[in-house]
C-alpha positions as CSV (number, residue, x, y, z in Angstrom):
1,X,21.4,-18.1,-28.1
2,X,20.4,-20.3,-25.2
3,X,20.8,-24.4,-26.0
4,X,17.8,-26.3,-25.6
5,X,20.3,-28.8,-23.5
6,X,19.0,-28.8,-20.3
7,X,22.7,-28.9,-18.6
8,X,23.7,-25.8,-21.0
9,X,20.4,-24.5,-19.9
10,X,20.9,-24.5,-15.7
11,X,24.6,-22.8,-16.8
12,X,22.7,-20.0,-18.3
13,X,20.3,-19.3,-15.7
14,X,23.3,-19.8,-13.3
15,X,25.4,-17.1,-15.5
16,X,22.3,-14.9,-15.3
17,X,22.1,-15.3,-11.5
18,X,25.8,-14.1,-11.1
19,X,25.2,-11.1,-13.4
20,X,22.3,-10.0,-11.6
21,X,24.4,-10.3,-7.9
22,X,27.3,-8.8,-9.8
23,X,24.7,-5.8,-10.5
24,X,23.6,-5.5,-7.4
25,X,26.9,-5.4,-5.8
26,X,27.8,-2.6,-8.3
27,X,24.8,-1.0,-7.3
28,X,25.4,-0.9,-3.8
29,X,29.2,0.6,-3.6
30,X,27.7,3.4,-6.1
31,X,25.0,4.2,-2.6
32,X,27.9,3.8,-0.3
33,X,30.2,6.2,-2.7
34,X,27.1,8.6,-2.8
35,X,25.9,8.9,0.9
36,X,27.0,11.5,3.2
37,X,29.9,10.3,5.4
38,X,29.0,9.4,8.9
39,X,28.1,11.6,11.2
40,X,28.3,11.5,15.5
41,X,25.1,11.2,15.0
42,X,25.3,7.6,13.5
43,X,28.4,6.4,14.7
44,X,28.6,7.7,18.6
45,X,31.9,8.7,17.9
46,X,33.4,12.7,17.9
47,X,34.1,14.7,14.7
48,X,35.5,18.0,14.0
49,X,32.5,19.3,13.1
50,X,31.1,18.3,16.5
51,X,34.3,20.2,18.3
52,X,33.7,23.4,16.5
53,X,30.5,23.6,16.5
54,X,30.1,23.0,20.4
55,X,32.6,25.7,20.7
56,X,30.8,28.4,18.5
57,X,27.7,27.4,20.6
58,X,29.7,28.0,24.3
59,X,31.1,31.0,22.6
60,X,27.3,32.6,21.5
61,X,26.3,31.7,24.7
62,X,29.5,33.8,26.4
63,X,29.0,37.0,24.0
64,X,25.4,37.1,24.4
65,X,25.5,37.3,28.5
66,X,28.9,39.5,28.2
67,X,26.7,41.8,26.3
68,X,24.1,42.2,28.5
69,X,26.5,42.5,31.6
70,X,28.1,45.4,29.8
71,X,24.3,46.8,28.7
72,X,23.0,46.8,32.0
73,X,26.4,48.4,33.4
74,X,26.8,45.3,36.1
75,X,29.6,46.2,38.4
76,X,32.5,45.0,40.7
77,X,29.9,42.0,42.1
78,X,28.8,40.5,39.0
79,X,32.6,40.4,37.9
80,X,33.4,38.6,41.2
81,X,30.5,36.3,40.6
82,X,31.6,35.5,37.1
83,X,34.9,34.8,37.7
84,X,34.4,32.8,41.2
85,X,31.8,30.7,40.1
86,X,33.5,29.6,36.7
87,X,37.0,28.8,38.7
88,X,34.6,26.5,40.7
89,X,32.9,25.1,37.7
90,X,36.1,24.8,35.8
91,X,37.7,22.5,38.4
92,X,34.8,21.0,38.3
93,X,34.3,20.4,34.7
94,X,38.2,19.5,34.2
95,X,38.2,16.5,36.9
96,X,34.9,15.0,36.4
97,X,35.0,12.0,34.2
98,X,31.9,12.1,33.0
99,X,31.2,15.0,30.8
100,X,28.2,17.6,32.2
101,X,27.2,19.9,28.9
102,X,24.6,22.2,31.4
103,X,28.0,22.9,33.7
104,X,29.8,23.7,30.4
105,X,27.1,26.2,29.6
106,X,26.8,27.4,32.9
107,X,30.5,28.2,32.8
108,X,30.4,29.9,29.6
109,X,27.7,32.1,30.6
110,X,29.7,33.0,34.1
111,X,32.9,33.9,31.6
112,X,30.7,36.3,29.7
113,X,29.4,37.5,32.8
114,X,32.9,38.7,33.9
115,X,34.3,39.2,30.4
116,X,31.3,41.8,29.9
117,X,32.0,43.8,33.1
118,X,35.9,44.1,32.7
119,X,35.7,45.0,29.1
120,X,33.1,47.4,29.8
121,X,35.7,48.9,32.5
122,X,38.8,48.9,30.0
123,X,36.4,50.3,27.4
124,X,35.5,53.4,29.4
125,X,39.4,54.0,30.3
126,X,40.6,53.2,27.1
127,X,37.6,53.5,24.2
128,X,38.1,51.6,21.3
129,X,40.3,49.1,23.7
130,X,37.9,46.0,23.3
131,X,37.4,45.9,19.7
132,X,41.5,45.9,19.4
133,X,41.8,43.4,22.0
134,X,39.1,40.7,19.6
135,X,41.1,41.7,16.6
136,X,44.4,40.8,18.3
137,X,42.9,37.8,20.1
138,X,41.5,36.9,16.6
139,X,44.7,37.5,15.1
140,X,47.0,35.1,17.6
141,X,43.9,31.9,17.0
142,X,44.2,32.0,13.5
143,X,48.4,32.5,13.6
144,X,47.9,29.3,16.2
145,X,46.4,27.7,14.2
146,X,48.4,28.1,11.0
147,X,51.4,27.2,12.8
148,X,49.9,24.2,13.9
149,X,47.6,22.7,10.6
150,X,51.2,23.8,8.9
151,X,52.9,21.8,10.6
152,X,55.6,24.7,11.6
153,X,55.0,24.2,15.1
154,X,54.6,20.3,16.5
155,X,53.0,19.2,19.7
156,X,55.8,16.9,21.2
157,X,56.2,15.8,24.6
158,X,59.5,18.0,24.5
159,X,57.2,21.2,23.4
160,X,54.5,20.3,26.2
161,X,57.0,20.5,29.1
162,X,58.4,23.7,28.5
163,X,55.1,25.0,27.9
164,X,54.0,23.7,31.3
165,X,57.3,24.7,32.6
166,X,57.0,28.4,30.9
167,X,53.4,28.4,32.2
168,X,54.3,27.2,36.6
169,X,57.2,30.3,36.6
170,X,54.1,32.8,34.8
171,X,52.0,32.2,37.5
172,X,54.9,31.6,40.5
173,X,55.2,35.4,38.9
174,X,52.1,36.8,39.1
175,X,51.5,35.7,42.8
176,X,54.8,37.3,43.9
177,X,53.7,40.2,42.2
178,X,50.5,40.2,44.1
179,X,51.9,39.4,47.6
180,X,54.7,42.4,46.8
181,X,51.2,44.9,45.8
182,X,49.0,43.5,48.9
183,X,51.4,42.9,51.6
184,X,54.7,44.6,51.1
185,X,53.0,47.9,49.1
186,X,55.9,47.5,46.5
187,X,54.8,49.0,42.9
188,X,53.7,46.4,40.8
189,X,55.8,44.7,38.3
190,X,53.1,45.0,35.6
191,X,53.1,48.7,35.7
192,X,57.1,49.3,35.5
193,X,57.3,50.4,32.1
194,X,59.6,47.7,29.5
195,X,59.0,45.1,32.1
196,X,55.3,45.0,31.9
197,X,54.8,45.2,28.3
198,X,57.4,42.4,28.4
199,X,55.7,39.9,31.4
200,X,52.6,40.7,29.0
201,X,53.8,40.0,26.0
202,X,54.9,36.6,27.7
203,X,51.4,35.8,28.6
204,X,49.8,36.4,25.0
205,X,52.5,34.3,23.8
206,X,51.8,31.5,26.4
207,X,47.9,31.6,26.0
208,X,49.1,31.5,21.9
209,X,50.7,28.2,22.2
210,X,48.7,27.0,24.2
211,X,45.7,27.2,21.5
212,X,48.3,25.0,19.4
213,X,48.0,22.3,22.4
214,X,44.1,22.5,22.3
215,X,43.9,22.2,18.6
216,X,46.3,19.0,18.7
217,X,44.5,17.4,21.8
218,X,40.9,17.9,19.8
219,X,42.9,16.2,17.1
220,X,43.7,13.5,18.8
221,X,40.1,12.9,20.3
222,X,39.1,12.8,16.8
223,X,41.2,10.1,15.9
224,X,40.8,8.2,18.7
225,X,37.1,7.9,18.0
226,X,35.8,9.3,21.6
227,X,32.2,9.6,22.9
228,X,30.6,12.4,20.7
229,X,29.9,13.4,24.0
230,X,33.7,14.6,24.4
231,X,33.3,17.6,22.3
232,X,31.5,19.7,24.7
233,X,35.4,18.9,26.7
234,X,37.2,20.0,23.6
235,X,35.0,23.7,23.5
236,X,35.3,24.1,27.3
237,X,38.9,23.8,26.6
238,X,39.1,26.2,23.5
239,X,36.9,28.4,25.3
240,X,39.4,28.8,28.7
241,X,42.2,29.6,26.4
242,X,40.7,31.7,24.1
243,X,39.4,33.5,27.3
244,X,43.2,33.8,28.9
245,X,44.5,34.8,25.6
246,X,41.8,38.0,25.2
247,X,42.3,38.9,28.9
248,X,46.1,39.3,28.1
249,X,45.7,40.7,24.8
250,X,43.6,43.4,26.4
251,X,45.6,43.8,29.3
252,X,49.1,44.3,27.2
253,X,46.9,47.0,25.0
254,X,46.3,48.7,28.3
255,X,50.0,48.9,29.0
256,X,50.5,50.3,25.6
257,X,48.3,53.0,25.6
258,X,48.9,54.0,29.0
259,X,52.9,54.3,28.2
């Protein structure tokens, strides 16, 4: 019961002024609570989200032009074409600081382009070849990335070096292989029996770990709060290992089956 005190009075309408702000407050933390949490959309910044779903997108956009390569039976040119211009595009891509989503596409639609005439080659030596090589390539992403989300493998500065370190001597190998082929006609080292299915097996497991570096790097984009703009960098990223893992995947099935 209010007083009919005119001091007692202004309390009471002040009391009812704090219980109405107190409501409203209340009110407000229950929309915040409610509503969706921000997007890249609303806060400029990079999500997850944003990361995979530009990857699924570079990825549609690689299957879709690999299938018609291998439909339309391109040959040895439209390989060469594939692969040159994506080396070009990938240097370009990797050193540009400004990030250029129509090169990204551009790139991923060359990779299909190659991707669709080499499996299409494997395929007719080796049929069923390609649909073992996705499983296996399938297989090592999601083991990378179990190891990684589980903690049982850690990105440390330590881990990085080696893996750079592992990666310089795979490739100082591959080019002594090829100058042995091309200039010396020696037998290649990735046909000699154990020690190709072992320089193979080496590659798979490089490409493997290094899906474990991607993952952590898109990680730490994330959490840095980058450009949204960033995660068309992260997919191009994915994309070229996921790319080197498949071609080795495939490439070690061949040496299988043909032993």
């Amino acid at each position: 019961m209010q007083s009919s005190n005119p001091v007692f009075r202004r309390g009471y309408a002040a009391m009812d002024v704090r219980e109405l702000d107190r409501t409203e407050e209340v009110r407000n933390l229950e929309e915040q609570f409610a509503a969706p949490s921000a997007s890249s959309i609303r806060t400029g910044r990079i999500t997850m989200e944003d990361v995979v779903a530009r990857t699924g997108m570079l990825f549609g956009i690689l299957v879709v032009t690999g299938a018609l390569a291998w439909y339309l039976d391109l040959g040895f040119g439209a390989l060469l074409l594939g692969f040159g211009v994506g080396f070009v595009l990938s240097l370009v891509i990797s050193f540009s600081k400004t990030v250029r989503p129509a090169l990204v596409m551009v790139y991923a639609a060359m990779q299909g382009l190659a991707l669709g005439v080499i499996s299409n080659i494997y395929e007719t030596i080796y049929p069923g070849i390609v649909s073992q090589a996705v499983i296996g390539t399938l297989a090592a992403f999601v083991g990378a990335l179990y190891a990684y989300r589980s903690g049982k493998v850690r990105v440390t500065p330590r881990f990085t070096r080696i893996l750079v370190t592992a990666l310089i001597g795979y490739l100082v190998l591959g080019i002594v292989n090829l100058v042995a082929v091309l200039v010396f006609n020696a037998t290649s080292m990735y046909s000699q029996g154990l020690l190709s299915v072992g320089i193979s097996a080496l590659g798979v497991a490089l490409a493997s770990f290094f899906l474990i570096l991607d993952f952590d790097q898109a990680s730490k984009m994330v959490a840095a709060g980058v450009p949204e703009v960033e995660s068309w960098r992260a997919g191009f990223g994915l994309m070229v290992t996921i790319v080197w893992l498949y071609l080795e995947v495939l490439r070690l099935i061949s040496i299988l089956r043909r032993d």
